[in-house]
C-alpha positions as CSV (number, residue, x, y, z in Angstrom):
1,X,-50.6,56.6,-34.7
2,X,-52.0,53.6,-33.1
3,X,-52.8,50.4,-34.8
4,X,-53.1,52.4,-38.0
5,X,-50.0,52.7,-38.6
6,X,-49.2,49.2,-37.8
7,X,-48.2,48.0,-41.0
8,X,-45.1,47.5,-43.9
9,X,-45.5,50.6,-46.4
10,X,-45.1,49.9,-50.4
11,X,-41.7,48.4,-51.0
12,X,-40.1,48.9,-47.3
13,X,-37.6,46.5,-46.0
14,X,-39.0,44.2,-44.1
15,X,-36.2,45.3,-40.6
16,X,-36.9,48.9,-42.1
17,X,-40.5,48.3,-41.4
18,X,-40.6,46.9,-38.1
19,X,-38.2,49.4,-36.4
20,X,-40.4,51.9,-37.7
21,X,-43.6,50.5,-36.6
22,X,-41.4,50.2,-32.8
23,X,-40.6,53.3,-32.6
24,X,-44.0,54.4,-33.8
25,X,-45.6,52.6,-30.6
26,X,-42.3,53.8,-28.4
27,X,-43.9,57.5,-29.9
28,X,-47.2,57.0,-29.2
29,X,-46.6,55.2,-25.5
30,X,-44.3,58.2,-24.7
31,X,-46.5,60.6,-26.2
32,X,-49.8,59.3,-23.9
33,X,-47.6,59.1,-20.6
34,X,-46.4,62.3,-21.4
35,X,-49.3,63.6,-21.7
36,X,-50.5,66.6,-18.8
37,X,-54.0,65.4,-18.4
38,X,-54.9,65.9,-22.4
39,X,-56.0,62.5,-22.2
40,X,-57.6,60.7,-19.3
41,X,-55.0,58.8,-17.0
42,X,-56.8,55.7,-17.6
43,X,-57.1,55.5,-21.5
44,X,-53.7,57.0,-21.4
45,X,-52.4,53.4,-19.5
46,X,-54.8,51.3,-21.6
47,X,-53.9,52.7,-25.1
48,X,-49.7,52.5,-23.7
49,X,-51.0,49.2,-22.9
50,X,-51.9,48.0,-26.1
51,X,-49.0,49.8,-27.4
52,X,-46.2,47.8,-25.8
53,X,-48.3,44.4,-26.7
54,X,-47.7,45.4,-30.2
55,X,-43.9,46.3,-29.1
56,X,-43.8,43.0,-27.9
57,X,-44.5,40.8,-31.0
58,X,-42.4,43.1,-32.8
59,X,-39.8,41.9,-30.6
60,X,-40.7,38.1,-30.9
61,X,-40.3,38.8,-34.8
62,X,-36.9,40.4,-34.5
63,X,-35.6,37.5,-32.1
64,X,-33.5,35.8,-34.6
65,X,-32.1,39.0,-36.0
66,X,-32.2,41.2,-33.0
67,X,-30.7,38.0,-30.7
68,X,-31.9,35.7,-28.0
69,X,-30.2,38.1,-25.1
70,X,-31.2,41.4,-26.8
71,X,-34.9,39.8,-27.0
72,X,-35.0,39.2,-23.3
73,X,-33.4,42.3,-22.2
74,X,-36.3,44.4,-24.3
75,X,-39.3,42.0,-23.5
76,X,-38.4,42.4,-19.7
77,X,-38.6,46.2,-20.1
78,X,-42.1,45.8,-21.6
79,X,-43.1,43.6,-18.8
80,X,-41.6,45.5,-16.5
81,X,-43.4,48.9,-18.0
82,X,-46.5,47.3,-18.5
83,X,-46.7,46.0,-14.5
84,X,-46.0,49.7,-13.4
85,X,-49.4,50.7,-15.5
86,X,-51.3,47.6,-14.0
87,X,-52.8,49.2,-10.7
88,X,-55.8,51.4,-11.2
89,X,-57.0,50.4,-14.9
90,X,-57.2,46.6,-13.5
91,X,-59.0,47.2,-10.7
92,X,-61.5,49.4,-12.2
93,X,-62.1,46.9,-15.0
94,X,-62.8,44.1,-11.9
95,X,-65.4,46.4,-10.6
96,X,-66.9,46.9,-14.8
97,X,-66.8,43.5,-15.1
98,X,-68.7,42.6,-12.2
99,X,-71.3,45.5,-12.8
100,X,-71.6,44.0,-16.2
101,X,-72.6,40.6,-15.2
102,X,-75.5,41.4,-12.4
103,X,-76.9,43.9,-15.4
104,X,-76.9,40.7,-18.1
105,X,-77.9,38.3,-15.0
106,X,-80.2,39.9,-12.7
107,X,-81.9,37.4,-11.5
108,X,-79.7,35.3,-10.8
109,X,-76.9,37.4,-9.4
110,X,-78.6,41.2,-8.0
111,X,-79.5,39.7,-5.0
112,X,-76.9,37.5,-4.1
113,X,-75.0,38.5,-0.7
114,X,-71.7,37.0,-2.1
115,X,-72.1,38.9,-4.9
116,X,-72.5,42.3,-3.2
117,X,-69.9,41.6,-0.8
118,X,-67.0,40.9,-3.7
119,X,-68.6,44.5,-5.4
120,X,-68.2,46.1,-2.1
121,X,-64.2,44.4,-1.4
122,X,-63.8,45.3,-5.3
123,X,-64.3,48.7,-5.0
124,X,-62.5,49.4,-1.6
125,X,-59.7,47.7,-3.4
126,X,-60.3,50.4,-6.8
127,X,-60.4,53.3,-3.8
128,X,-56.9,52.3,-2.7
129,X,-56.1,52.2,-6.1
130,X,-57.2,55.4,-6.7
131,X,-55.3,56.6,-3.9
132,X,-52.0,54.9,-5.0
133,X,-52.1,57.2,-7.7
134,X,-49.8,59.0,-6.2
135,X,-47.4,56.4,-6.3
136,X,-48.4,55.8,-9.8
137,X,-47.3,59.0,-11.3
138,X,-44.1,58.1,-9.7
139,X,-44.4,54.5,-12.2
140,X,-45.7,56.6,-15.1
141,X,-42.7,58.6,-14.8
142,X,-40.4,55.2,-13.9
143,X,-41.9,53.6,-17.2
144,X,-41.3,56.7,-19.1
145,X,-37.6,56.6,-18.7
146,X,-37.5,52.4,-19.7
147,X,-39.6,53.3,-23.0
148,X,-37.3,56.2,-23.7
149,X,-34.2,54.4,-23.0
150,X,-36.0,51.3,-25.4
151,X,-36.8,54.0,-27.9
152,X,-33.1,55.0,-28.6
153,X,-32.0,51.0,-28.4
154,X,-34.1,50.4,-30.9
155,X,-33.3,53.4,-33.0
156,X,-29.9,52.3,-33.4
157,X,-31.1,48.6,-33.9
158,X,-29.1,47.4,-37.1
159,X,-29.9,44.5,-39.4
160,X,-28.1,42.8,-42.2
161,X,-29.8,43.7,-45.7
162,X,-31.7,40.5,-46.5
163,X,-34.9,40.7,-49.2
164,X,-38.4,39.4,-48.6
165,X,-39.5,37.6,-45.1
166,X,-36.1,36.2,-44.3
167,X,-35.5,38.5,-41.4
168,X,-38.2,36.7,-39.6
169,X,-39.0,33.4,-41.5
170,X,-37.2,31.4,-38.3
């Protein structure tokens, strides 16, 4: 799954590929939110993540075939799902980041009192995150519904049978 299979197969219709390679990523971002704690909560909402980026360029492709309203509709799902999955993955990767720097930087930034206090207001803001994750099951479950409902749209998504890069070439 993944990126790997992110790609038109021998001879495939261009509109054949792309719906497959959708509902590929649909699979694999239902699959990881699905998921009972086989895979770690945050790589779960990272690899989903990356998933519906790739959902979404798809989408930009289709535009002229799929329509301008039927674009919008399905690009504001994958905002939509991607905002639910925001919360704890961001504000670990503030804290990371930080860390990051002072280890390249040391000198310049270890002892710093500014720096210490944004670690220490970046952390108790990753601690509330953690314990919203309550309330982000809830979202996992809320952005489980939009991909499934966005997996059977674009099941049924129809195209008219044009050869080569035409589909897209707008």
């Amino acid at each position: 799954a993944g990126e790997g299979g992110f790609a038109l197969w021998p001879k495939e219709r261009l509109t054949d590929g792309l719906r497959r390679m959708g509902l590929s990523q649909l699979d694999l971002a239902i699959e990881l939110l699905g998921s009972d704690g086989e895979v770690s909560a945050a790589t779960a909402v990272h690899e989903t993540r990356k998933a519906l980026k790739r959902l979404h360029t798809l989408i930009g492709l289709l535009e002229g075939e799929l329509g301008e309203a039927v674009s919008a509709r399905e690009h504001a799902v994958l905002r939509s799902t991607s905002l639910h999955l925001a919360g704890t993955r961001d504000a670990e990767v503030l804290v990371n980041t930080l860390d990051g720097l002072v280890r390249r930087h040391p000198k310049k930034l270890a002892r710093r009192r500014g720096v210490a206090k944004r670690r220490g207001e970046l952390v108790a803001e990753r601690d509330r995150a953690v314990e919203r994750a309550r309330d982000e099951a809830l979202a996992r479950e809320e952005a489980l519904g939009e991909l499934c409902a966005l997996r059977g749209r674009v099941e049924s998504w129809s195209f008219p049978d044009r050869e080569g890069i035409e589909a897209v070439e707008p």
